[in-house]
Each structure stands twice: as C-alpha cells, then as structure tokens.
MIRO-270501 format. One record per residue (C-alpha): residue in three letters; z, y, x. Coordinates in steps of 0.25 Angstrom, whole numbers, plus 5000, padded with zeros to 4 digits. Layout:
type/z/y/x
ALA/Z/Y/X
...
This chain:
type/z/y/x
UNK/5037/4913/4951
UNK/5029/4919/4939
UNK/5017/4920/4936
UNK/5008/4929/4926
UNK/5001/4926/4916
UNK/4988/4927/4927
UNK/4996/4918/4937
UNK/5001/4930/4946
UNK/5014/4931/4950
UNK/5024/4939/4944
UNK/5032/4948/4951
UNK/5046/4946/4955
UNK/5056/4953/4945
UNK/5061/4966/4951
UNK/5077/4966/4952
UNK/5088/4975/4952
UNK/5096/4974/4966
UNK/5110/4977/4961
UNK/5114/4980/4975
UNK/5103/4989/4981
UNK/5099/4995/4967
UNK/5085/4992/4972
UNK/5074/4985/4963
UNK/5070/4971/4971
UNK/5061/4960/4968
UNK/5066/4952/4978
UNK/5078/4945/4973
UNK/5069/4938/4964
UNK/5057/4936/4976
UNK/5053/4923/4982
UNK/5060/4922/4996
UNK/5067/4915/5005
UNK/5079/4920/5000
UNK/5078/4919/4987
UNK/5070/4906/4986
UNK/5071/4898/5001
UNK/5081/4888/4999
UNK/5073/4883/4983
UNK/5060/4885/4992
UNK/5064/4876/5002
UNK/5069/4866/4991
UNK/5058/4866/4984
UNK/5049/4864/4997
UNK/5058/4852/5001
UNK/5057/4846/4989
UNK/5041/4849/4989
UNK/5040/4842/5002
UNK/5047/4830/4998
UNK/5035/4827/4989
UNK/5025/4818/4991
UNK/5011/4822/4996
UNK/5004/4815/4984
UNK/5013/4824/4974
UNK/5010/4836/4981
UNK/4996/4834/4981
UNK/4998/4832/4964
UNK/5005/4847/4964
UNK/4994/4854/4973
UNK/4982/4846/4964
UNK/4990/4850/4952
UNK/4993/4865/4958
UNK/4978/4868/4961
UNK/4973/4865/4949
UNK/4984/4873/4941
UNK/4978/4885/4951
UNK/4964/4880/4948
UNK/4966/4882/4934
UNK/4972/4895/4934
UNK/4965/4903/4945
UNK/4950/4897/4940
UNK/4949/4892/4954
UNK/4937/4882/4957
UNK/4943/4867/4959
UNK/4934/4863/4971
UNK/4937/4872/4983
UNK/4924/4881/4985
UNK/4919/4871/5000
UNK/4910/4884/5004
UNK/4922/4892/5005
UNK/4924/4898/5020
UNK/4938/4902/5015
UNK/4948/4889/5022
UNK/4959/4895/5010
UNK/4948/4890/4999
UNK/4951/4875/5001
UNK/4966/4875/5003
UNK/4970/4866/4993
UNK/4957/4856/4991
C-alpha cells in the first residue's frame, strides 16, 4: 500500500482485463483472494510474537501516527467518545 505525500492512500492501478476488455481495479485490490493465504502468514507469524514485542511495535506505531497527524500525546480524559482512548 501507498501512500501520498499527505499520507492518503493511493488508489489502486486500474488494469486492462484481457478477457472481458473491461477496465478493473480489482486484480491489483486487497482481497481474500488476492491476498488471504500471505494475510493469514503474516497473522501467524504476528501471533507467534511475544506480548512485550508487540507492545514495542504499538508504542512505536502511535507515536509514528502522533507525529504525522499533529494528534495530542495524552488521550483527551474528558472526552465522552469510548473511540478516543483505544490505544492509551
């Protein structure tokens, strides 16, 4: 996956089907099919990891997304929102 210059996704490539003669996105688009079987890899190979490892990657990880979206560091404790503290 891709991303911008503003950290949005970029679109998936349109293609040429050869068989249909239709333009499709979808060869190149996160599925099942095209993407289950190195999903699942991936996700067996995540779970094999230990808890204080992954804990390291999430830290790391939100402060990345900290950096980048200007978002405050402390989670905002006034906030009725239950979305606001997933993560702290």
């Amino acid at each position: 996956l891709e991303v911008n210059s503003k950290g949005k996704a970029v679109k998936v490539p349109h293609s040429l089907n050869k068989s249909s003669g239709k333009i499709s996105g979808s060869r190149k688009a996160f599925s099942d099919t095209n993407f289950g079987v190195m999903t699942r890899c991936y996700m067996t190979s995540i779970n094999r990891l230990q808890d204080s490892v992954i804990q390291d990657i999430w830290e790391r990880a939100k402060e990345i997304a900290f950096k980048r979206r200007g978002a405050p560091s402390a989670p905002d404790e006034d906030s009725e929102d239950e979305r606001a503290l997933i993560g702290f």
